[in-house]
N, C-alpha and C positions, 0 to 999 in steps of 0.2 A: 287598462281594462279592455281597450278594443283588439289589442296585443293578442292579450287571450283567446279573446271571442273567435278572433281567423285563426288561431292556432286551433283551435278546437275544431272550427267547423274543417281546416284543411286536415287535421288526421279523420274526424269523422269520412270524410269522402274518402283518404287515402286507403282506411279501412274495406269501405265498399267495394273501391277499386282490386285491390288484390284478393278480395273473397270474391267478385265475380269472376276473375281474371285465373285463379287456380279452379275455380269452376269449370271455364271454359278449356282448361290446360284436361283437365280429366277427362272430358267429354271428349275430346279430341283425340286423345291418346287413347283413352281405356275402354271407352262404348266399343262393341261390334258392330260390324255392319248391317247385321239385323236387324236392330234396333234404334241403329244411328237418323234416322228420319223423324221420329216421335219424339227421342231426346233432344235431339239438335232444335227443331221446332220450337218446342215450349222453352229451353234455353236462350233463343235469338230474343224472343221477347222482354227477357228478362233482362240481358245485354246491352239493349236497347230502351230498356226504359233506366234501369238501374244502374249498370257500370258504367256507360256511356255517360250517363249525367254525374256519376260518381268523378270521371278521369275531367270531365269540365270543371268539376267543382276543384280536385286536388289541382290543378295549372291554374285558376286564377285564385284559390288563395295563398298558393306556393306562391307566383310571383308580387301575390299583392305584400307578404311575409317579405319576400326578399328584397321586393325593393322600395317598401315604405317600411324596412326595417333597417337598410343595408347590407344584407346579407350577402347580395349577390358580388361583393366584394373581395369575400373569402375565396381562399382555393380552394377550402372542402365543396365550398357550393357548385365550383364548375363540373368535380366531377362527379360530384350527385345529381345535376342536370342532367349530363353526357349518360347516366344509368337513366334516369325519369324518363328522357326523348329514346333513350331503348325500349322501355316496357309500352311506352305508348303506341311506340310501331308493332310491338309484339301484338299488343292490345287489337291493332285494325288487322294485320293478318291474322289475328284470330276470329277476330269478325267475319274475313273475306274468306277463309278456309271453312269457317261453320256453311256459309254460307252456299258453297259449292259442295260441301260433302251433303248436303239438306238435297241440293237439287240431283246427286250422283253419290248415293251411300261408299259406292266401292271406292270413291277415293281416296287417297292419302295423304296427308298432308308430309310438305317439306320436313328433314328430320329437326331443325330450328324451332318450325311450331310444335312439333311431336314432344319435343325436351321443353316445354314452356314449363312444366311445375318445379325442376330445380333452376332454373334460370330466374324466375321469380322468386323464388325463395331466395337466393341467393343476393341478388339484390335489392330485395327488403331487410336481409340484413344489413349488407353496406349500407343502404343511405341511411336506417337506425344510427348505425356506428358512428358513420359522419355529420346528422346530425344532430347527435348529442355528444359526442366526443369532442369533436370539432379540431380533426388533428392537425391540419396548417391552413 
């Protein structure tokens, strides 16, 4: 039963996670500069209360899953780690880029963070596939 319970609450978080995370991918990318100050603002907040607590929630019950389940024994796990510790870095320079584009609308972010919504996409497919497939 408790099996469940982290599994549940780690995709509830995982969920949070990449819906504020493709949020912050649009705002970045597709806001103008016009309006990149009032966006980005009321977004940080949100970031900061919600994704941020979202990507703490998916890393301790991802590793609570992994390794009071075993999991972190499989190969599929290492390299859906190796994807998890990418988005999360994605996740702080999206932070730190909202961040600077708030205080200097004309800036532009690296093209890394600019391409964040198929880079997310992308590997929220993979880790779906790997973890329910579970191919070696």
């Amino acid at each position: 039963m408790l099996y469940f319970v982290i599994k549940a609450l780690h995709l509830l978080s995982d969920f949070l996670l990449i819906g504020g995370m493709l949020i912050n991918a649009f705002v970045i990318g597709m806001v103008p500069p016009a309006i990149r100050v009032g966006v980005i603002s009321a977004l940080r907040r949100y970031d900061r209360i919600v994704t941020t607590a979202a990507l703490g929630g998916a890393w301790i019950f991802g590793l609570w899953l992994a390794f009071g389940y075993g999991f972190y024994t499989s190969g599929w796990f290492g390299f859906k780690f190796l994807i998890v510790v990418m988005l999360s870095a994605l996740h702080g320079m999206q932070g730190g880029w909202m961040r600077r584009m708030e205080a200097d609308p004309k800036l532009d972010p690296p093209a890394f963070v600019r391409a964040g919504m198929p880079i997310i996409l992308i590997s929220v497919v993979l880790i779906v596939a790997l973890a329910v497939i579970k191919p070696f």
